[in-house]
Each structure stands twice: as C-alpha cells, then as structure tokens.
LOZANU-981890 format. One line per 8 residues: their letters; for each residue x, y, z of C-alpha. Coordinates in steps of 0.5 Angstrom, whole numbers, plus 2048, in hexadecimal, padded with zeros to 3 digits. Example, Ala and Ser with C-alpha at 12.3 -4.5 7.8 and 13.67 -1.06 7.14 Angstrom:
2
AS = 819/7F7/810 | 81B/7FE/80E
//
This chain:
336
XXXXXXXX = 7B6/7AE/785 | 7B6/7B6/783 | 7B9/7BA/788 | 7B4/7C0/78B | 7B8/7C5/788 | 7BD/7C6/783 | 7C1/7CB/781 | 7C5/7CB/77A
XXXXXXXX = 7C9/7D0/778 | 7C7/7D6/77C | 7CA/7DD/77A | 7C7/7E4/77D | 7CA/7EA/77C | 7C8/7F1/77E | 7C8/7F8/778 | 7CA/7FE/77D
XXXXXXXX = 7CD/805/77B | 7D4/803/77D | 7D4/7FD/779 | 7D1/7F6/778 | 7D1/7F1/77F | 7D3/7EA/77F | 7CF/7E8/784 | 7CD/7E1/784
XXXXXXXX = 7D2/7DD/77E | 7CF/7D6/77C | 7CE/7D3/781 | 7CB/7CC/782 | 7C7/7C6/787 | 7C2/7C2/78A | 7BE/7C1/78F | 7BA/7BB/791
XXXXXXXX = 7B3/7BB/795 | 7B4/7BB/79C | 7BB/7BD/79B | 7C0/7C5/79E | 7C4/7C8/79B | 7C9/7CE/79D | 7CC/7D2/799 | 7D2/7D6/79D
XXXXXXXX = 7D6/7DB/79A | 7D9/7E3/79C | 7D4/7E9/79B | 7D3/7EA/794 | 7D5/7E3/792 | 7CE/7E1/78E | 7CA/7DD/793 | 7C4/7E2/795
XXXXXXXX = 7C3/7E4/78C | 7C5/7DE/78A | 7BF/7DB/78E | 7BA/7E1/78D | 7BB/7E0/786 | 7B8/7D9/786 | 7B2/7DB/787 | 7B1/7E2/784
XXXXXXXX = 7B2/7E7/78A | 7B9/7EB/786 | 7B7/7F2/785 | 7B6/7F4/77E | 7B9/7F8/77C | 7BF/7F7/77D | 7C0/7F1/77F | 7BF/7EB/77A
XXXXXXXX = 7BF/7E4/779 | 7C2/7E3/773 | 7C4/7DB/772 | 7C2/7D5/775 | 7BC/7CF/778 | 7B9/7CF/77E | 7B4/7C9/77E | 7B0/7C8/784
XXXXXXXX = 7AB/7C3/785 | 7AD/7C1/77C | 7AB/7C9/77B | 7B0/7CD/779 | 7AE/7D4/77D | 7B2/7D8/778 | 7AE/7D8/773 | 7A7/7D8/778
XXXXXXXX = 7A3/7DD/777 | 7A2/7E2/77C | 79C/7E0/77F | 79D/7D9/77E | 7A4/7DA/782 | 7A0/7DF/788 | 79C/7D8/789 | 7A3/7D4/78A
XXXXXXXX = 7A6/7DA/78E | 7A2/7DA/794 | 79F/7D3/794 | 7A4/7CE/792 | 7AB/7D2/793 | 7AB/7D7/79A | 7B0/7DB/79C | 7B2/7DD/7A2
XXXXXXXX = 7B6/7E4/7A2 | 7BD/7E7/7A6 | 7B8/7EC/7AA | 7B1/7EB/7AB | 7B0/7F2/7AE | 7B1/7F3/7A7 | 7AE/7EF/7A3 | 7A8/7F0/7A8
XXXXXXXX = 7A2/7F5/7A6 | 7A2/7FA/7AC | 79B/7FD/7AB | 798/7F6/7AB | 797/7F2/7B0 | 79A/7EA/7B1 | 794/7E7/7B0 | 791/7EB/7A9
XXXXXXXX = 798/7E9/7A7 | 798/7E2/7A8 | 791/7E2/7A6 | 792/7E5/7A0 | 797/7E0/79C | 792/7DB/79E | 78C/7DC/79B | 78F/7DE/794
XXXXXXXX = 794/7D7/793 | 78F/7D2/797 | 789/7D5/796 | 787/7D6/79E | 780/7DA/7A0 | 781/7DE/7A6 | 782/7DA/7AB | 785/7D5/7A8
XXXXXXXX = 78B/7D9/7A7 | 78A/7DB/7AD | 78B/7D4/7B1 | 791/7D2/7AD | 794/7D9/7AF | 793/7D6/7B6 | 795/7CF/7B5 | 79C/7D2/7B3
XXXXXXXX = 79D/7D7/7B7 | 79C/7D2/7BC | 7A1/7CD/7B8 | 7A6/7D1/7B8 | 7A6/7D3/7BF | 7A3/7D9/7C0 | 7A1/7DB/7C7 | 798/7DD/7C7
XXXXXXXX = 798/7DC/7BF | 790/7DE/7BE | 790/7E4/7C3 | 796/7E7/7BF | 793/7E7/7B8 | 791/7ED/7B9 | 798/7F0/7BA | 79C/7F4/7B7
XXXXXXXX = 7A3/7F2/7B5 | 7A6/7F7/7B9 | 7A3/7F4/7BF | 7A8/7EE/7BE | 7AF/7EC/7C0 | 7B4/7EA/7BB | 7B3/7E3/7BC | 7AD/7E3/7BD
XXXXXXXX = 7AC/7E7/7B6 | 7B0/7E2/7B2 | 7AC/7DC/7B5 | 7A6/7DF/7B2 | 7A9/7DF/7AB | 7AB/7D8/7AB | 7A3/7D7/7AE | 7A1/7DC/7A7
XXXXXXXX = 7A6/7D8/7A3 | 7A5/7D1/7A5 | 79D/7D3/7A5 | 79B/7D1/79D | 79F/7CA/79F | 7A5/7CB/79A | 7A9/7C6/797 | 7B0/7CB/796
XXXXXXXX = 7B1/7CF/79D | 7B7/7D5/79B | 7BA/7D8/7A2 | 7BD/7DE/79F | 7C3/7DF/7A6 | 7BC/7DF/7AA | 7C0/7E0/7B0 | 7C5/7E6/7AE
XXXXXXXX = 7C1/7EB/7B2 | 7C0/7E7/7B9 | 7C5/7E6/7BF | 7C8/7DF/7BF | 7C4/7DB/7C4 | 7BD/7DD/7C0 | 7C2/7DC/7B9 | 7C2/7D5/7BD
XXXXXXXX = 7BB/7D4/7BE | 7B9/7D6/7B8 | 7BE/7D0/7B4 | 7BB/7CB/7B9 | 7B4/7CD/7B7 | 7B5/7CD/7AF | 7B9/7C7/7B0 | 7B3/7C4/7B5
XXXXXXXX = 7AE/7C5/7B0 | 7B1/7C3/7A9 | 7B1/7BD/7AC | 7AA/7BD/7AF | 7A7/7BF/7A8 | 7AC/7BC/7A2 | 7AE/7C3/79E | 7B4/7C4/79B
XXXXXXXX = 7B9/7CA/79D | 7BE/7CE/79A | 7C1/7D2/7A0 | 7C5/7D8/79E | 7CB/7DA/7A3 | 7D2/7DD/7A4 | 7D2/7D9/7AA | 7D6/7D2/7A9
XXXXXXXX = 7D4/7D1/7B0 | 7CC/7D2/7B0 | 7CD/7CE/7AA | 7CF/7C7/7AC | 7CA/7C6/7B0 | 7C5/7C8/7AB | 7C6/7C4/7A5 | 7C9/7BE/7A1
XXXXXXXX = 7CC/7C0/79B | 7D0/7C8/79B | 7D2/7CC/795 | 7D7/7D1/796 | 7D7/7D7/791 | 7DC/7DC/78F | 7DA/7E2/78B | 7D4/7DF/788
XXXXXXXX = 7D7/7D8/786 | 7D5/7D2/78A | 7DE/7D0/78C | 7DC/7C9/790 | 7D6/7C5/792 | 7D4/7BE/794 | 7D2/7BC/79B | 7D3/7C0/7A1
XXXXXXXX = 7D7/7BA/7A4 | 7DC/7BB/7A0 | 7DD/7C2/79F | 7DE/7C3/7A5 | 7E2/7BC/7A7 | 7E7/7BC/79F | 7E5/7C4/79C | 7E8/7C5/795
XXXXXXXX = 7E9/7CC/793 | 7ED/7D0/798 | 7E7/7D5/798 | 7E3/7CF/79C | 7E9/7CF/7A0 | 7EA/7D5/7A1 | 7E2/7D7/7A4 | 7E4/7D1/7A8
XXXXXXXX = 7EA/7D3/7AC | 7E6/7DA/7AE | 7E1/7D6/7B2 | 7E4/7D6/7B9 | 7E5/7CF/7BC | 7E0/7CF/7C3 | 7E6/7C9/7C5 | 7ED/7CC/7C3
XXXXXXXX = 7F2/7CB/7C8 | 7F5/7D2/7C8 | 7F3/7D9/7C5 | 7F4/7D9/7BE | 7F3/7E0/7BA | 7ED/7DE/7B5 | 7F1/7DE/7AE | 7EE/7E1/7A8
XXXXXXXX = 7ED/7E1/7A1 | 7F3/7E7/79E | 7F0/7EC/799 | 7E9/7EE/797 | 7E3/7EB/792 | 7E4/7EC/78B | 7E0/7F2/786 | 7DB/7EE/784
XXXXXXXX = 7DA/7F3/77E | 7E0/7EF/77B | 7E0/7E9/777 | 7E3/7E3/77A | 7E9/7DF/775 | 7ED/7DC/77B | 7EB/7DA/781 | 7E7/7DF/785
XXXXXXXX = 7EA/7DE/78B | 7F1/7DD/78A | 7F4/7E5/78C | 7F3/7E2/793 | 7F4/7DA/792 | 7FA/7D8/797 | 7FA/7D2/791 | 7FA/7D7/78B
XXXXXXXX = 7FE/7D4/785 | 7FF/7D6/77E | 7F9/7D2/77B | 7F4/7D5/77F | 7F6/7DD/77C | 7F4/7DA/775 | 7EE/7D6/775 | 7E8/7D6/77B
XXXXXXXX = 7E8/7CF/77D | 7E1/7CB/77E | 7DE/7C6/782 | 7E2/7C0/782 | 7E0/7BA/786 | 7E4/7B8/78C | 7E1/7B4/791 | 7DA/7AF/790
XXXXXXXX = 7D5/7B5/791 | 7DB/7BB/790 | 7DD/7C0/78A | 7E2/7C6/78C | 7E4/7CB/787 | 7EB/7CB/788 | 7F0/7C9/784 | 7F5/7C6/78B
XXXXXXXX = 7EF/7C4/78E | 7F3/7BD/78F | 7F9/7C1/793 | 7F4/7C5/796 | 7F0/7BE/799 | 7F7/7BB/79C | 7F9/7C2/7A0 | 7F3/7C5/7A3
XXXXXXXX = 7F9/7C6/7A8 | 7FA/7CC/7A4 | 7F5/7D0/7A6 | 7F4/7CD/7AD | 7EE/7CA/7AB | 7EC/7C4/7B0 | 7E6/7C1/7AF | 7E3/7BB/7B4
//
C-alpha cells in the first residue's frame, strides 16, 4: 500500500549576504495514513524548514528547495503549481504554528477567520460555514463556541487561542495535520491539554500528524515513530518504542539524558550536550556531529555516514551505533 507521504531526497538551502544556508540536507521518510510522526532536534536543527518546504511556504528569496520529492496522495507537491498546491494547503495538509497570537489576524474577527478558509476549500455559502465553525469550535472544547465568533483574538486566552487553530486547521477535514511546537508559548498544564486534545482528535477523525518539538518528553506521548535531526540531516528514525528504549546515535542519547527523571532516587545535575551546533554555511564532508561526540573516531572526521539499519524499523547515522546501542550507560540514559 502507498504511503500518504514520501519524502526522497529532500535539500533546502537558503542564499544570504553572508553566505549560503544549509538548512535542510536530503533528508528522507514516510508517513502512513492515520499515522504521527515527530521530528525532534535543537533549534536551528531543520525540523520546522524542512516541513515548510513540503508544502511551499519557504520565503523566496532567499530561501530555495533545490532538490528532492515530496509525493502526497501520488502528486508530487514540488512540481505543483501554485494554485494547485493553494488548493492542497488548506484543504488536504493543515498546520498548526508555534504562536497563534501570530498567526492569527488581529483586526479580524475569530469568526470572519474560520469562515473564511471555509468557504474557499469547501465551497461553504454563508451559513454553512458559519455551522461548521461552531461545530469545531465546540469540538475542540471551547466554552460558548457561537457567542464567541464575533471576538477578536485578543479577547482569548493562550490556550484558548491555540484551540482555535486547531478548530481552523482541522475544519476542511484534512488528511495530514502539522503541529509546528503548538505548545511552545503555553504554560505547562495548558501545554497538557492541548497534546491530550490533538492526540484525542486524531484518534476521533483518522489524520495523519507530523508533530514538530524540541521536546522529547511531549513527543513520546504523541507519536509512533520519531525522527531525530541534527544540522539539517535526519541522524535516526524508527518507531519512538525504540528510540527511546535502544537509541543509536549519541545525539539521541544525549536529548534523552536532558529530560529530568520525575522518579529519580537522588538529585542529579541534568547533563548536557558539550559545545555548540555547527555553521550551517559549511559543507559537511564528515559527520556533523562529531566535534561533540563522546564516541567520536577517525572514521567520522572523514566521511559523513548515512542512515544504516540497526533494529527492525531503526536507522542511525552513526558509525559506532553498535557500541553505542550496548552503553547507554554512558550517558546516563535509562529508558523504561
């Protein structure tokens, strides 16, 4: 059975005054219908451009997408044009973004907003369009959802302004949901809700997610399979069971280590990855992340390694990945 989305080969690279970006460097995957996927990694790692490059919302200039396929549905987005991928931006792939104080018009009201998307993918009159808002509105459990249409985002909490994008992006019934670190600007227990609420509804309406975090924690109740990124390369990627239970790249290892153990027996000062991301303006001939790799040998100063098989449904960019598989120790990484 085809895959939903497959991404071949996908490079993105941005031209600026001081030089050329390489953001997003051939990175490859695939996604089922119905299935998530994470994609974790520090900022500057690729997650969020290599997303929007999917489906044509990197600024041009400077940015660019000069290589690769994205085929959705059996259409390849990258040679769409762009009226034809207006038409599946929108309707059939949504997006929810990091800040909906943002990415919501604040001269608009909630109503004109939803109403609007509505009518141009679905062909809605008035009031249908209208109906539907309400219907999502009250699906995502927003309190006096047909009072509050004629609000102004302002007039909204946080959480209640990020319940509202998901309304807005799941109101055309997609098929692929992207969730851009939706809960990065809310405070922890409305972060709660909302992963409960998208999880809740993927479940309820049978989309498929690609859900974009620095958060390892968020992520392993969200997903079934995980890519990790670093530098714009995807390092490892197979089901989240068992990244998190065997990882095999020492990048894995050490974002795992950061997250703080809720049932550790004694304080322990939170480890960190030594050094800093690479100049993405450079050219990779080795592997990008051995000037901070504790496993780091000669091999990986000369040649950038790919993604090899290490488990069932696993692939690590590393070439010690079998050492590194039997010493998670090394890290002090535990995972149940």
């Amino acid at each position: 059975m085809a895959p939903l989305l497959e991404v071949k080969n996908l490079v993105t690279r941005f031209y600026t005054e001081q030089g050329v970006v390489n953001a997003v460097n051939g990175i490859s995957y695939r996604l089922a219908e119905g299935e998530s996927l994470g994609i974790v990694g520090e900022s500057g790692s690729g997650k969020s451009v290599g997303v929007m490059s999917l489906i044509g919302l990197i600024p041009s200039p400077p940015g660019r997408v000069e290589n690769g396929e994205v085929n959705f549905h059996g259409r390849d987005l990258l040679k769409l044009r762009p009226a034809e991928l207006r038409h599946v931006r929108g309707r059939e792939i949504t997006m929810i973004f990091q800040d909906p104080m943002t990415s919501l018009n604040p001269v608009l009201t909630i109503g004109r907003q939803m109403t609007e998307g509505l009518k141009l993918h679905l062909g809605m009159n008035d009031t249908q369009a209208r109906k539907r808002a309400i219907e999502m509105l009250d699906l995502v459990g927003l309190p006096g959802a047909e009072d509050r249409l004629n609000d102004y985002p302002h007039q909204f909490s946080g959480g209640q302004r990020q319940r509202i994008m998901i309304a807005m992006a799941l109101s055309t019934n997609p098929s692929l949901l992207i969730a851009d670190e939706p809960t990065t600007a809310l405070d922890v227990t409305i972060q709660a809700q909302i992963v409960e609420l998208v999880k809740e509804l993927q479940e309820k309406l049978g989309m498929a997610i690609i859900w974009i975090t620095h958060d390892l924690g968020v992520v392993a109740r969200m997903v079934e399979r995980l890519a990790v990124m670093y530098s714009g390369y995807i390092v490892e990627i197979g089901s989240v069971w068992d990244i998190y239970d065997k990882p095999a790249h020492p990048y894995t290892l050490g974002l795992l280590q950061s997250l703080p153990k809720v049932d550790a027996r004694q304080q322990q000062r939170l480890a960190s990855i030594e050094g800093l991301p690479p100049d993405l303006r450079q050219e990779f001939n080795h592997c990008p992340f051995a000037p901070r790799c504790p496993y780091v040998i000669d091999k990986c100063w000369e040649e950038n390694p790919p993604l090899m098989p290490t488990g069932r449904d696993q692939q690590s960019a590393c070439w010690r990945w079998e050492t590194v598989v039997e010493e998670p120790s090394r890290f002090g990484v535990e995972v149940k």
